[in-house]
C-alpha positions in Angstrom: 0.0 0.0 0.0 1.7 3.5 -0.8 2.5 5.9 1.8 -0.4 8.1 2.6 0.8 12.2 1.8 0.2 14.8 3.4 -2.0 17.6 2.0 -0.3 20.9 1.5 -3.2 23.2 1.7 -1.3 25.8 0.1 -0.9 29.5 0.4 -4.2 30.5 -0.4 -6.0 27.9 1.8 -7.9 29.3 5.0 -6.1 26.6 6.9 -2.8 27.8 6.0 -3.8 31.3 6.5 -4.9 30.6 10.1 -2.0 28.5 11.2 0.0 31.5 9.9 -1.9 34.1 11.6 -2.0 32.0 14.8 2.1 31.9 14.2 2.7 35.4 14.1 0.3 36.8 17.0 2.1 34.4 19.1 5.0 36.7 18.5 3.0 39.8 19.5 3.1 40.7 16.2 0.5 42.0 13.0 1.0 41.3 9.8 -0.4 44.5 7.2 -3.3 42.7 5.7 -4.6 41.5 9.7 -4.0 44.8 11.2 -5.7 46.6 8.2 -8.9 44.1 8.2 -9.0 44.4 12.6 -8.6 48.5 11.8 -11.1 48.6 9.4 -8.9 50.4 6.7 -6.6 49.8 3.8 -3.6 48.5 3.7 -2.5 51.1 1.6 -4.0 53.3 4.5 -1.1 51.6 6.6 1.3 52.1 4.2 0.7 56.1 4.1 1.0 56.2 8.5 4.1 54.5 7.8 5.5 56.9 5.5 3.7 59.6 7.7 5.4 58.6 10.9 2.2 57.8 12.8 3.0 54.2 13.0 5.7 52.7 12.9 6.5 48.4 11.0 9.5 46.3 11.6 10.0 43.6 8.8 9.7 40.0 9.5 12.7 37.5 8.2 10.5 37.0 4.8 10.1 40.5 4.1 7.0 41.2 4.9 5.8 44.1 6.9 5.0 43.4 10.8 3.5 45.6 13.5 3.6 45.6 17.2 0.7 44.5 19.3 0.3 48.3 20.2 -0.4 48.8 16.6 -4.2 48.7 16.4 -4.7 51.0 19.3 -2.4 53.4 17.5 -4.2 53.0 14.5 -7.7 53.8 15.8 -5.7 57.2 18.1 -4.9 58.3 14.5 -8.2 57.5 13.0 -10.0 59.4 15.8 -7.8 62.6 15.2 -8.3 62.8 12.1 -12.0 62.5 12.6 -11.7 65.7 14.4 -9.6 67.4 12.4 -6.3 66.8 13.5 -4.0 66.5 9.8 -1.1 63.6 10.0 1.6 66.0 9.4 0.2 67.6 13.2 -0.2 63.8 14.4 3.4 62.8 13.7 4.9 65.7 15.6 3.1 65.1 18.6 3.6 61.5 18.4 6.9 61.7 17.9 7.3 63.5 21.0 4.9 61.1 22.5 7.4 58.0 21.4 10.3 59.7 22.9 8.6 60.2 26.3 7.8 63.3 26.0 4.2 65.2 26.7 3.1 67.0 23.6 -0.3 67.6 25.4 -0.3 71.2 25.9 1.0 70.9 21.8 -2.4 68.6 21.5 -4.8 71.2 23.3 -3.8 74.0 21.5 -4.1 72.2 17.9 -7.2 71.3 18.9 -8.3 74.6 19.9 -7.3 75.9 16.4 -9.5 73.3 14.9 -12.5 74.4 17.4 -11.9 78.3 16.3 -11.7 77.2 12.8 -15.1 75.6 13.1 -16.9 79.0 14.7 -15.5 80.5 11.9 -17.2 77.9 9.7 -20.5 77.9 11.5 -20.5 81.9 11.0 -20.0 81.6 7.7 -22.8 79.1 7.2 -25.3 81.0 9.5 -24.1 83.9 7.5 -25.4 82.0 3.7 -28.6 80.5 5.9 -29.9 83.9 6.6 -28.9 85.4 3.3 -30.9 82.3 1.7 -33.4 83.2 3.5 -33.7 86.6 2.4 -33.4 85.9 -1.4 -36.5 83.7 -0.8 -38.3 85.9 0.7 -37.4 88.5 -2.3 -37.8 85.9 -5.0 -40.9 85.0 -4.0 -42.5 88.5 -3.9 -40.8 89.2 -7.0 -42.6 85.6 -8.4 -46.0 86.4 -7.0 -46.0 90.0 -8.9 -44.8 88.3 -12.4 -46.4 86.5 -15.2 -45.1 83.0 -15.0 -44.4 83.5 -19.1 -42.1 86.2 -18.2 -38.4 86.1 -16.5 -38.2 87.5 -13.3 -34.7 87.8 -12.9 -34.1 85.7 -9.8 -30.2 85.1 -10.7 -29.7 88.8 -11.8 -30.9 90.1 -8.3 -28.9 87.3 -6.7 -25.8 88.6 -8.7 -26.5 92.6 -7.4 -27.1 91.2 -3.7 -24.5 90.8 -0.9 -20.8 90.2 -1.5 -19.5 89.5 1.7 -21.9 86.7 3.5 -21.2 88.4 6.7 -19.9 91.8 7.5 -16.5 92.1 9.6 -17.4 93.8 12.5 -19.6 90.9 13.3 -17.7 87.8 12.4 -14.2 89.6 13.9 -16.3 90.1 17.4 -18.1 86.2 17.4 -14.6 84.9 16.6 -12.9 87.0 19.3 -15.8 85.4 21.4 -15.2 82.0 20.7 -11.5 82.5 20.9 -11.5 83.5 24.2 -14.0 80.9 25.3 -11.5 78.3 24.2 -8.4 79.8 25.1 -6.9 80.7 21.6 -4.7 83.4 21.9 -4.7 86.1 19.3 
């Protein structure tokens, strides 16, 4: 009777895959397509941290890229920031700092505090175009109510002679001063 061989299961196999994974969390370590899949982003995504400085990959003895257990974590801090509005350029600084036991969180509050001023400013601006929108209805539809339907009323042309600025200065300079002192932004 011939020897009975063993199946290889190959490289693609789920079994292979597994025994693999198992392998290499055993060493407290992720491989790119694991952590990317547990992170819930790309492994291109990965790639660009790396190359950012936001995370930081050893290479295993085949090549291939390997993270540390603290990986994931990291990868759902940067995530997070971002979220808010933190850029990866600001991230790596404070990181950095971060790695080399330092405490980049005064660094951290005040970025954040730009982002919270930049969003007043934002929310100005876009109460500003809410009430001028508002307006122009109210124009448009008297102009509409005292014009034969057959005949143009010229919504876009009194749009076009209406307000340039959607909010004057004197009143977006004093809400942002407002908000900037609220949050402790300095001028």
């Amino acid at each position: 009777m011939p020897a009975k061989k063993n199946l290889d299961p190959g490289v693609d196999s789920r079994l292979y895959t597994s025994a693999q994974d198992d392998e290499v969390r055993n060493q407290g370590v992720w491989r790119i397509g694991d952590l990317a899949k547990a992170c819930g982003v790309s492994r291109d995504t990965l790639r660009h941290y790396g190359r950012k400085g936001v995370l930081k990959s050893g290479r295993s003895a085949n090549g291939y890229r390997t993270y540390p257990d603290s990986a994931q974590a990291r990868v759902k801090l940067v995530r997070r920031a971002l979220a808010v509005g933190f850029t990866l350029d600001e991230l790596s600084t404070v990181l950095k700092v971060r790695d080399h036991g330092g405490a980049p969180c005064r660094r951290v509050r005040q970025l954040a505090a730009e982002k919270l001023a930049a969003i007043e400013s934002q929310l100005c601006d876009l109460f500003a175009l809410r009430d001028e929108l508002r307006s122009s209805l109210k124009d448009w539809d008297r102009r509409l109510a005292q014009t034969d339907p057959a005949v143009p009323a010229g919504l876009l042309e009194a749009m076009a002679r209406g307000k340039t600025n959607l909010i004057n200065k004197p009143l977006r300079s004093a809400l942002l001063k407002r908000n900037q002192s609220r949050i402790g932004v300095k001028s």
